[in-house]
C-alpha positions as CSV (number, residue, x, y, z in Angstrom):
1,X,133.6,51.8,182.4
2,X,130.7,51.5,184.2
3,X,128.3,54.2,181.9
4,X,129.4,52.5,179.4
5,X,128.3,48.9,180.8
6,X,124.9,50.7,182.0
7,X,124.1,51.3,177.9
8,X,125.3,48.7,176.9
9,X,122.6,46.5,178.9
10,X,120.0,49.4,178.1
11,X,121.1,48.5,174.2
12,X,120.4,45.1,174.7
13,X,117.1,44.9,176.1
14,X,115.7,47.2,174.0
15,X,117.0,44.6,171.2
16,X,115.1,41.6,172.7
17,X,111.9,40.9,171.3
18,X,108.5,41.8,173.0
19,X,106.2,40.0,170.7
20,X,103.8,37.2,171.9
21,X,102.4,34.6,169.5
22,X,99.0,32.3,169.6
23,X,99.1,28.5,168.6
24,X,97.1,25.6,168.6
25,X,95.4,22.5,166.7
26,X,91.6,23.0,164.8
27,X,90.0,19.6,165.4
28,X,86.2,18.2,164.9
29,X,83.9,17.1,167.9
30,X,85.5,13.8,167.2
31,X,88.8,14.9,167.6
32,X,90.1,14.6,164.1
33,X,92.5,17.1,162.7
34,X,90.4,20.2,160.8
35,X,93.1,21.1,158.4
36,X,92.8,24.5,156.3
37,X,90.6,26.3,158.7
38,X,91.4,29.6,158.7
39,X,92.6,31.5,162.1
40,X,91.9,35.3,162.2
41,X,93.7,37.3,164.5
42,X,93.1,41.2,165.3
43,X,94.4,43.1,167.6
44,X,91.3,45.0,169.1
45,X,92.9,48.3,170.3
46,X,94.6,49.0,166.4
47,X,92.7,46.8,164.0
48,X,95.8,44.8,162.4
49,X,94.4,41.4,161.5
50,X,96.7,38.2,160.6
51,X,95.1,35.6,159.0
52,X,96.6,31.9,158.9
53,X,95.3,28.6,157.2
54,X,95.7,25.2,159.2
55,X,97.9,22.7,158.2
56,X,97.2,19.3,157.4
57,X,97.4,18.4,161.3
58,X,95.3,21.1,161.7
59,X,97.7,23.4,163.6
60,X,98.1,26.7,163.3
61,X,100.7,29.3,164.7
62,X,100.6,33.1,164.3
63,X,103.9,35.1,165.2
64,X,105.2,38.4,166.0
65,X,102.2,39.8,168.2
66,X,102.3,42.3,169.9
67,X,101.1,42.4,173.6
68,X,97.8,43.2,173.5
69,X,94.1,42.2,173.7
70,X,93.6,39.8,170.2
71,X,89.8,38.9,169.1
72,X,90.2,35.4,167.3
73,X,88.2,33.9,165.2
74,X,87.9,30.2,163.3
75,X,86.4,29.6,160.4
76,X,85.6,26.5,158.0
77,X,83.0,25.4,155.4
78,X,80.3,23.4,157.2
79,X,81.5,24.4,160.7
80,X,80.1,27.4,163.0
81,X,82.5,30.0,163.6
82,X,84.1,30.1,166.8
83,X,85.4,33.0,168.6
84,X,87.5,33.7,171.6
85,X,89.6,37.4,172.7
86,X,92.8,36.7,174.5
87,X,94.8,39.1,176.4
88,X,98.5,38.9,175.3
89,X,101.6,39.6,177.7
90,X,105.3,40.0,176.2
91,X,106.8,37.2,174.9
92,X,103.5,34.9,176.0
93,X,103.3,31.4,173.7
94,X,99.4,31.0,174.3
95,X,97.8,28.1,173.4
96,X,94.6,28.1,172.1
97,X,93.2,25.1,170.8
98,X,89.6,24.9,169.6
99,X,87.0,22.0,168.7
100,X,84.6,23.1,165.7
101,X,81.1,22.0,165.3
């Protein structure tokens, strides 16, 4: 009946997923695609760090975040490092593209 409806929505939501991710595309000051770049990712408040390498279109995607404040950091030989925090809402898709130099 209806306590039982009321649960079974409480059930539910609980089962939906909170987590955020980050994404983007790496490229050079002349816009070309920086692939293998790698894309740090650490949650500032616990210290859990994801690290992903950019693909050959130099995109990158990190999953299953948490919401959260996120320091982020790119990094590739011959390029400064670049880094930029990001606050992080539930299920937030942000993008964050970045232009090394």
């Amino acid at each position: 009946s209806l306590a039982l409806s009321v649960l079974f929505l409480i059930t539910n939501a609980a089962a939906q997923t909170e987590s955020a991710r980050i994404q983007g595309t790496i490229t050079d000051q002349a816009g070309a695609a920086v692939p293998g770049a790698t894309v740090s990712v650490t949650e500032t408040t616990t210290g859990r760090n994801v690290k992903v390498q950019t693909s050959e279109d130099g995109s990158y995607s990190v999953l299953s975040l948490s919401p959260g404040r996120y320091q982020v950091e790119v990094t590739q030989t011959n390029f400064k490092t670049i880094r930029q925090e990001i606050t992080l809402e539930v299920q937030q898709v942000a993008s964050l593209p970045f232009t090394l130099e």
